[in-house]
N, C-alpha and C positions, 0 to 999 in steps of 0.2 A: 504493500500500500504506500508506502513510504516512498521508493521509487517511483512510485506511479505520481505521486505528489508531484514528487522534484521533477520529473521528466513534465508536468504540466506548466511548472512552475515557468522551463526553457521555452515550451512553444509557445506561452500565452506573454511573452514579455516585451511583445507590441501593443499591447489592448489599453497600458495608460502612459499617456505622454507625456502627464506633469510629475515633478517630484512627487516622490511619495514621504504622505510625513507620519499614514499612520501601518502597523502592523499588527494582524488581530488572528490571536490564535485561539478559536473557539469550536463552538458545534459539536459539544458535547462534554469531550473531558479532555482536552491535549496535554495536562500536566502527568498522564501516565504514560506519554512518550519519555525515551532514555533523551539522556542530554546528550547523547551522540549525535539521535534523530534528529532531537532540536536544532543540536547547534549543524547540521549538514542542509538542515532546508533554511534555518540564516543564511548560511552561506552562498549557496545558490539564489538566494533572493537580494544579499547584496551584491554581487556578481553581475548579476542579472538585471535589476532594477536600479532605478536613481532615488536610493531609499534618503535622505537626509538626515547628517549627524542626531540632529535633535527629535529623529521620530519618537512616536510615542510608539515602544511596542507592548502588549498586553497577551498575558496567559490566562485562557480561563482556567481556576482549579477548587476544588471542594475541600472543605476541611479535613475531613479525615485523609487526603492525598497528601498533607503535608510532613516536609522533613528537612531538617536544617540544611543538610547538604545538598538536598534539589535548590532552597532555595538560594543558595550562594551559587549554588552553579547557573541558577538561573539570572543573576545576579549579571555575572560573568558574562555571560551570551550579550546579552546586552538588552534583556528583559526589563523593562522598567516601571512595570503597574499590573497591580493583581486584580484580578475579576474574580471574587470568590462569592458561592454558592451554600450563603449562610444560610437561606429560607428563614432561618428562625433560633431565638436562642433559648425556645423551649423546647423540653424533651417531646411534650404530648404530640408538638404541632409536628416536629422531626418525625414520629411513630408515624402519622398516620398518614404524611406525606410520600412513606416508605424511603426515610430518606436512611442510609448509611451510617452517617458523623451523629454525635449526644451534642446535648449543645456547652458543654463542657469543651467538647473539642473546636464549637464554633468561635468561641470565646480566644481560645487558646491558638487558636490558628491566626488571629490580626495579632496577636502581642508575637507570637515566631516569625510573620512578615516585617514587622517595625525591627524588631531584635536585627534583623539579616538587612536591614536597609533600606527597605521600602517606605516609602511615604507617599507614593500615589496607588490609595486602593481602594476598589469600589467593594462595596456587598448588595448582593440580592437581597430582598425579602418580600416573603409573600402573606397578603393578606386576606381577610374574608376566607380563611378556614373555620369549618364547622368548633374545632377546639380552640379558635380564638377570639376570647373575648375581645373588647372596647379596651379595658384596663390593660390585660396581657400585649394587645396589640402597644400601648401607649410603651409599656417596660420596654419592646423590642425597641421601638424607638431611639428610647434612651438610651437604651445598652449601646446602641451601634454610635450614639453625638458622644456619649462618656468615654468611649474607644478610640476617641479622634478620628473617625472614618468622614475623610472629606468630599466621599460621593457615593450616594445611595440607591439603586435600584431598586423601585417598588412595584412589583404586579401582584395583579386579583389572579387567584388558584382559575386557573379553566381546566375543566373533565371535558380530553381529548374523547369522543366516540369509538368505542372497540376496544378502550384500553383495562387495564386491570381496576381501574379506579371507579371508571364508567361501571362495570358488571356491577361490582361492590355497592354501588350505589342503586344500580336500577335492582339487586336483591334485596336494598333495605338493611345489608347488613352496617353500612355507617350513611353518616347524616349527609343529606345533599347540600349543597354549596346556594347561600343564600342573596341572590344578587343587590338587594337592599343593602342587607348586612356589609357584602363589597362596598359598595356606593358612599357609606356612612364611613366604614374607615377610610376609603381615598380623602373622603374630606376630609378627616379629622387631621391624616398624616400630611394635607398641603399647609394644615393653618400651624403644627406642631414645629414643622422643619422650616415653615416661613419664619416663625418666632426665635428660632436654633441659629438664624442667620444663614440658610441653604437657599440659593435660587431657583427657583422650580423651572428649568433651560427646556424642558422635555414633557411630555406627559408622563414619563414613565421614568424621570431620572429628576437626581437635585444634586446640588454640589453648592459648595461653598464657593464664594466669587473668586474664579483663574483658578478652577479645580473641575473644569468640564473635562471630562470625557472628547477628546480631540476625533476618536475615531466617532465618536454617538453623533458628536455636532456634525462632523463632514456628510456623514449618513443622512441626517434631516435637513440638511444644505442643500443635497442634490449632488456634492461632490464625485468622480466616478468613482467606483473601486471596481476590484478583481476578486471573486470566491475560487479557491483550490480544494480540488478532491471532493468525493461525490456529494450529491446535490445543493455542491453551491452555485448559488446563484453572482452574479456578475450585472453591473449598470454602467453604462458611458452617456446618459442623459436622452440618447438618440435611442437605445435599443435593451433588453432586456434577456439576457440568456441564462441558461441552468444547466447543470452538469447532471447525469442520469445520475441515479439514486442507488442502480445495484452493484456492490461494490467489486463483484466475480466480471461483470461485462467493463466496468470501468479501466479495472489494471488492464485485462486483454485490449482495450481501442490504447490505454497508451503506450504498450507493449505495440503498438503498430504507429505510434507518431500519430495520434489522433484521438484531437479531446473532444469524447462524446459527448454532446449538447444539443439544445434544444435554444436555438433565438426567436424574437419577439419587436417586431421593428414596430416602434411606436408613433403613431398619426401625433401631429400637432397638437390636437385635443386630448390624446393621451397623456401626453409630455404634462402638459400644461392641469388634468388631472393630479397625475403623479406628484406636481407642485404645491398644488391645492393640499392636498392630504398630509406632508411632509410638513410644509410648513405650518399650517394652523398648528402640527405638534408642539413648535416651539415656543418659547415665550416670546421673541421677536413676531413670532405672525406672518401672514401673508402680505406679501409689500404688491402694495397700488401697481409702482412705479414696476416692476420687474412686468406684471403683468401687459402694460401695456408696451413696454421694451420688445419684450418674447412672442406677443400674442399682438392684440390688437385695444384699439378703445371697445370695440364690437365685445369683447369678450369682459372686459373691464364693467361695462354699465352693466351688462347678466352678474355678474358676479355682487356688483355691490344692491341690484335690486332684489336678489335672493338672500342677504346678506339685511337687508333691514329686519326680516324677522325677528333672527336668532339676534341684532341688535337691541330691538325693541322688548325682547325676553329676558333682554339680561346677560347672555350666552356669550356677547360678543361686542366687544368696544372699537371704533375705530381711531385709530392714533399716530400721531403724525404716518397719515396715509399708508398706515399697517391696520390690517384686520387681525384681531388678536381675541383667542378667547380666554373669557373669565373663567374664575376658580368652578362656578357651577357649569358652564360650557363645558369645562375639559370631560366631564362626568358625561359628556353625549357627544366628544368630541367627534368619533367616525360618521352619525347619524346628520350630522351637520356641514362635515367634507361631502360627503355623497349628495346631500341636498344641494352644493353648489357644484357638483360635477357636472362636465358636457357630455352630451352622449348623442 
């Protein structure tokens, strides 16, 4: 698999043309790669690619994957920001999550990244579990501002269809996922981390001001990037590809100098969708001016006469000629992009 990585990593190293400033090694667990692995697909990416000194690179890894010596090695490589997969720093919500790590070890896993040198680190957590309360939810919180963690990823539990969680629940053997109960702590953790000093940059991220996520923001920018190995997906703003998903037919096309994919060449009105959806994520908003740069005034007056509603609701402010939504907005954030989509 690994070969097949780097043999991707060689053909695809026309697809972005500007410096690269971020590197993101995720989609699942990459921290149980050896450091040999690691540092051989560094290598071929700087080799390869116009990475810059000061990229951000990031490893996603889980608590209980951690050890002092990966992490100086990782250190070494030239790793310099952890994406760890706290979920949560209670045992109950871990149990039923099926997760792995106690949350002893969640705890223990940011003080052995600060110990080995890190200081740019995000955690997950997730909310609107049936075993979390209001108050429990509140302690996670704090657990994670009292740890110094200066960027936070928060999502609502979603029960994927077909999965062991989904049966679980459609048997009634544990409690179904309450979407109120989500709704109530989204709010609760924007007014908690507003007050913490965190800027809410994303729907689904906060950080302390000049502690964004480089790779998060470029992503909701529209910035291009490039996905390696199976079913990553790839953007250059004009067109949309994905790499097949099985990972036996995978190594075979690149064992032939050929990355199996599937492209997606996007209409004007697509593009300009795409932007819509991205940017309301952010706290910057959808800017006036780009739209009519990109698109036209035509598209500009539909957008802001569909755009009175959800102002007139509450959902949505316009400000210095950025459409940005509010704290109660972000709660319907997708139902409100699609209302102004072209089709």
């Amino acid at each position: 698999m690994m070969a097949a990585i780097e043999k991707e990593a060689l053909l695809q190293s026309s697809y972005l043309q500007d410096p690269i400033e971020t590197v993101y090694f995720g989609g699942g667990t990459p921290s149980i790669l050896s450091i040999e692995d690691l540092q051989k697909l560094l290598t071929v990416l700087r080799n390869e690619y116009q990475i810059v000194p000061t990229a951000e690179i990031t490893i996603e890894t889980n608590p209980d994957d951690f050890q002092e010596e990966k992490l100086i090695a990782w250190k070494q490589l030239g790793i310099n920001r952890l994406s760890i997969g706290i979920q949560s720093f209670f045992d109950a919500d871990l149990q039923w999550m099926n997760r792995a790590h106690s949350s002893q070890q969640a705890e223990q896993c940011i003080k052995m990244a600060k110990e080995a040198g890190f200081d740019n680190i995000t955690i997950d957590l997730i909310y609107g579990t049936p075993t979390l309360s209001d108050e429990a939810w509140k302690e996670n919180v704090d657990k994670a501002i009292s740890l110094g963690i200066d960027h936070i990823s928060c999502y609502a539990l979603t029960v994927e269809p077909k999965t062991g969680l989904d049966k679980m629940i459609q048997q009634k053997k544990i409690e179904a996922v309450d979407p109120d109960k989500q709704a109530r702590h989204f709010s609760l953790l924007m007014q908690w981390l507003s007050d913490a000093g965190f800027e809410h940059y994303e729907i689904s991220n906060f950080s302390k001001p000049g502690k964004r996520s480089k790779h998060n923001s470029n992503y909701w920018n529209g910035v291009d990037y490039l996905g390696l190995g199976p079913s990553a997906h790839s953007f250059n703003g004009k067109s949309r590809q994905w790499n097949i998903a099985n990972n036996a037919l995978y190594i075979q096309s690149l064992a032939k100098d050929q990355v199996p994919f599937e492209i997606e060449t996007l209409t004007p009105m697509q593009q300009l969708n795409e932007y819509i959806m991205t940017s309301l994520r952010t706290m910057e908003g959808l800017s006036l001016d780009k739209v009519i740069v990109n698109w036209s005034e035509n598209e500009l007056a539909q957008i802001l006469q569909i755009a009175q509603k959800p102002i007139t609701q509450g959902y949505m402010i316009l400000k210095e000629n950025h459409l940005i939504l509010t704290n109660e907005g972000r709660l319907m954030a997708d139902g409100i992009a699609s209302d102004l989509f072209f089709v």
